[in-house]
C-alpha positions in Angstrom: -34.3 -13.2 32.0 -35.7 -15.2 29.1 -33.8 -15.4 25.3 -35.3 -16.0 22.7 -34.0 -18.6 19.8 -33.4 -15.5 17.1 -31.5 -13.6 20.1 -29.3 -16.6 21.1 -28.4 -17.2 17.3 -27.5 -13.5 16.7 -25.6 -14.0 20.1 -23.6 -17.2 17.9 -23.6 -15.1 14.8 -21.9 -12.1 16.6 -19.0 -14.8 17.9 -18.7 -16.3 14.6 -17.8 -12.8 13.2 -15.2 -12.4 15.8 -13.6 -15.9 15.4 -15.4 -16.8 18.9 -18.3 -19.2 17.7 -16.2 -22.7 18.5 -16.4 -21.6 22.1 -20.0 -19.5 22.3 -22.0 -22.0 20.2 -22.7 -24.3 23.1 -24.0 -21.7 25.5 -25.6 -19.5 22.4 -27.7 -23.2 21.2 -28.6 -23.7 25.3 -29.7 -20.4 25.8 -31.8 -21.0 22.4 -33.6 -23.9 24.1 -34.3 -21.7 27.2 -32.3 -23.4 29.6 -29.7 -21.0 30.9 -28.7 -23.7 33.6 -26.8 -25.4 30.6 -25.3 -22.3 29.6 -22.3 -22.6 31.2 -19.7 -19.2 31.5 -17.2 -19.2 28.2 -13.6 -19.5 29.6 -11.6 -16.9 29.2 -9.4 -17.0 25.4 -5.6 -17.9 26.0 -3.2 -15.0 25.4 -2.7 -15.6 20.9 0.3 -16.7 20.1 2.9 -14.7 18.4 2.3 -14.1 14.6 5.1 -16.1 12.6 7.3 -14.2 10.4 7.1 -14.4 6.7 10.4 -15.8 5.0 11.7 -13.4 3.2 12.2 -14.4 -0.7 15.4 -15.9 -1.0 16.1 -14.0 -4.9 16.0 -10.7 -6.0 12.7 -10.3 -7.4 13.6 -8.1 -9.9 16.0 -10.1 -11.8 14.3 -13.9 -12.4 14.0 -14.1 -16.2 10.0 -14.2 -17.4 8.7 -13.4 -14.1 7.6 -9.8 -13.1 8.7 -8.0 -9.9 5.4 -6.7 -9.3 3.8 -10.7 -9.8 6.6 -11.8 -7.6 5.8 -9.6 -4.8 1.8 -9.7 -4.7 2.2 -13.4 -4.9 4.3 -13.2 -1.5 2.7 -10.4 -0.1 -0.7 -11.0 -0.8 -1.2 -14.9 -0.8 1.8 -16.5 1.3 1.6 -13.4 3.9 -2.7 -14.2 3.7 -2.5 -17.5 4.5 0.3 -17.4 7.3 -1.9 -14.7 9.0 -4.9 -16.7 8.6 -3.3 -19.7 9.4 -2.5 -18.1 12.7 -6.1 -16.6 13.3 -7.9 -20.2 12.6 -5.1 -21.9 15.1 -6.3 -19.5 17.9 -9.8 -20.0 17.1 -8.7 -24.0 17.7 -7.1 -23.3 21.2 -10.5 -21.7 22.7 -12.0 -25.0 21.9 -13.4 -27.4 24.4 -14.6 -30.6 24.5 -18.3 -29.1 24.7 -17.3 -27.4 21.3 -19.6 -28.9 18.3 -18.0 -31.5 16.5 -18.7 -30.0 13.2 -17.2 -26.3 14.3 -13.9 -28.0 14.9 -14.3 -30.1 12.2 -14.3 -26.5 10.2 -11.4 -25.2 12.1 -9.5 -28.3 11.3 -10.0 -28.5 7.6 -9.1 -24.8 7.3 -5.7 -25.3 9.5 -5.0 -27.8 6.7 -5.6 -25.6 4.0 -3.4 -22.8 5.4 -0.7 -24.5 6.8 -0.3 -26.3 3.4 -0.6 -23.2 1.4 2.4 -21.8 3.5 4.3 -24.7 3.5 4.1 -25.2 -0.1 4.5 -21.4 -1.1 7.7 -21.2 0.9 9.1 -24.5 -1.0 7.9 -22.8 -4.1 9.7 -19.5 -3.3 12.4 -21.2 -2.3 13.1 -23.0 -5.3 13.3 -20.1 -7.7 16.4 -18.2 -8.1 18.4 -20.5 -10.4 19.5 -20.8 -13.6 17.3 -23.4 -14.2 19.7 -25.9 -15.4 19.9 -29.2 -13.1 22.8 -31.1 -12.7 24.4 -33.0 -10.4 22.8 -36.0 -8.7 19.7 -35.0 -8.8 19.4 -34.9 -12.3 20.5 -38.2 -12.6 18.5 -39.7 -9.9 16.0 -38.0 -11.8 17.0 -39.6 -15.3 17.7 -43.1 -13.3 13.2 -42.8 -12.5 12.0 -41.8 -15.6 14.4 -42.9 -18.2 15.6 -39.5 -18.8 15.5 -35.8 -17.7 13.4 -35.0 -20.7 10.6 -37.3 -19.5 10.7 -35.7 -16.3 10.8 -32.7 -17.7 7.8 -33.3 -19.8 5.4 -34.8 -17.1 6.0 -32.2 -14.8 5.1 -29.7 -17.4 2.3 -31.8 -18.2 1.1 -31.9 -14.7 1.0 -28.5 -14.1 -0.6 -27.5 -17.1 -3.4 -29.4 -16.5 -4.6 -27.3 -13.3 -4.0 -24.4 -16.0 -8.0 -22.5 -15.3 -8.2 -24.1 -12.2 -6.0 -24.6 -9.0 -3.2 -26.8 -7.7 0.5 -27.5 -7.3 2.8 -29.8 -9.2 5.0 -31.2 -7.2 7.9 -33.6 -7.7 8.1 -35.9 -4.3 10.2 -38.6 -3.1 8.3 -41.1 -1.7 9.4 -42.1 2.1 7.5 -45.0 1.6 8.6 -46.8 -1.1 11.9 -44.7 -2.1 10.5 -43.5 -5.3 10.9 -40.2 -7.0 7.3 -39.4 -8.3 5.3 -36.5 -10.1 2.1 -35.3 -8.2 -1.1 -33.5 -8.6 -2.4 -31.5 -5.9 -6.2 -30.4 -6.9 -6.2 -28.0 -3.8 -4.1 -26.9 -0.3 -5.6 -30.1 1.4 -4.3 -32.8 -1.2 -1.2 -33.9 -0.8 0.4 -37.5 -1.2 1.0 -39.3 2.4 4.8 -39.2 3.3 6.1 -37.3 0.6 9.1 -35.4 0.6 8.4 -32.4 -1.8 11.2 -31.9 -3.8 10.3 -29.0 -6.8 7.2 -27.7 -6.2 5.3 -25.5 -9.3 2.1 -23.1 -8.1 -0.7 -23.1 -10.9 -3.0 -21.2 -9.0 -3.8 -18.3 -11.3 -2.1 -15.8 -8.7 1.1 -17.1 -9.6 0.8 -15.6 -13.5 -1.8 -13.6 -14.4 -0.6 -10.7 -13.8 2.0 -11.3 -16.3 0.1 -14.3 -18.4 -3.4 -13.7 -18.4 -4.3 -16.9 -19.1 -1.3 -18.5 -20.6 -0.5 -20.8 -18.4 1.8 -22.3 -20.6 4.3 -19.2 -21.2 4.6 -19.1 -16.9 5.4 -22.9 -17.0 7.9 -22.3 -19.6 9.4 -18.9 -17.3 9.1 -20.9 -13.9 11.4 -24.1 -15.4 13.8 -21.6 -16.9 14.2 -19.7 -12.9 14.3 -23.1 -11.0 16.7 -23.6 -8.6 18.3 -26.9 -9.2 20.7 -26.8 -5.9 18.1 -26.7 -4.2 16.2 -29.3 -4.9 19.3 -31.5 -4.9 19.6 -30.0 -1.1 16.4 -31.7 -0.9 16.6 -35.1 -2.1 19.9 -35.4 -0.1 18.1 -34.5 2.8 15.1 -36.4 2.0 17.6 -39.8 1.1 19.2 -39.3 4.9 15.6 -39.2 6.4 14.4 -42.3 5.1 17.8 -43.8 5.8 17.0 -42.9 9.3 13.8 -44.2 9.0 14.7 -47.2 8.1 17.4 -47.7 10.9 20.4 -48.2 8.7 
């Protein structure tokens, strides 16, 4: 029985609401051209993977100084817990793939995996490094003094960084540098931005979700409440773990 071209591209528009155009869009587009003897049968979808479970916060939301429960929670909730489960929804869209999929559909897939595995990755760091008394110590502080002639400096070109996403979107994040060994400040415009073999260290969320419900937009007031919550021990559990792994690296 003979298609026609607005048929076969509802046909694709129907799969692309289900999360099943990678796989249709070939036989939808050879249908569309009336020749069924391209349009091969779609293989069946592998059996989804297992949702991964959330990490729970590692503090007690209601006691972090400047910080509300209720922002606390949403945040987690609403925009680590969204992009684990859309992370796993656009990684089960990439297994149905094939090699007849178009290039520019997987393209798609691929740069949202990217953005959602970063978001998670980074939200979990940032979560995880909450929960202190904010006052650092130790080596890292003076590994940190040792690269930018003192704390302060540090201190104040972090802040820097992140306020200027303040209205927009991004993460500051302080790295070390598998590379060249360097402890550096970064700017992340977006989820798929990130400096090439970094170690992320102290990472800051200025997306607005992370204040406004308690900030509007004062950016600078939730700078000032996230520096004062950071949880210095772990960032030093970082660098010491990110000082072995270039060690490794290197083969010493």
């Amino acid at each position: 029985m003979a298609i026609t071209r607005r048929e076969a591209l509802g046909t694709l528009a129907a799969a692309a609401a289900g999360g099943s155009a990678a796989l249709l869009s070939a036989r939808a587009e050879a249908l569309a051209a009336g020749d069924p003897a391209k349009a091969a049968p779609v293989p069946a979808a592998p059996a989804a993977a297992a949702p991964r479970a959330p990490v729970p916060l590692p503090f007690d939301p209601k006691k972090l100084r400047g910080l509300s429960e209720k922002l606390l929670v949403s945040h987690w909730e609403n925009n680590y817990g969204g992009a684990l489960k859309n992370l796993g929804k656009v990684q089960d869209d990439l297994a149905r793939t094939t090699k007849d999929t178009p290039g520019y559909l997987v393209a798609g897939l691929r740069e949202r995996e990217l953005s959602f595995h970063n978001s998670v990755v980074l939200h979990e760091l940032y979560f995880a490094n909450l929960g202190g008394p904010g006052k650092p110590g130790g080596a890292v502080e003076k590994a940190l003094a040792a690269a930018f002639g003192s704390f302060a400096r540090f201190d104040e070109l972090f802040r820097a960084t992140g306020l200027s996403l303040a209205g927009g979107s991004g993460w500051a994040i302080l790295d070390y540098a598998l590379h060249s060994g360097e402890l550096r400040v970064a700017w992340a415009g977006n989820h798929t931005q990130t400096l090439a073999a970094g170690v992320p260290l102290l990472v800051m969320d200025l997306y607005e979700h992370a204040y406004h419900l308690d900030y509007g937009a004062s950016a600078a007031k939730y700078v000032d409440a996230f520096m004062a919550n950071v949880h210095w021990e772990e960032v030093e559990r970082r660098h010491a773990r990110a000082l072995a792994a270039a060690k490794a690296l290197r083969g010493a």
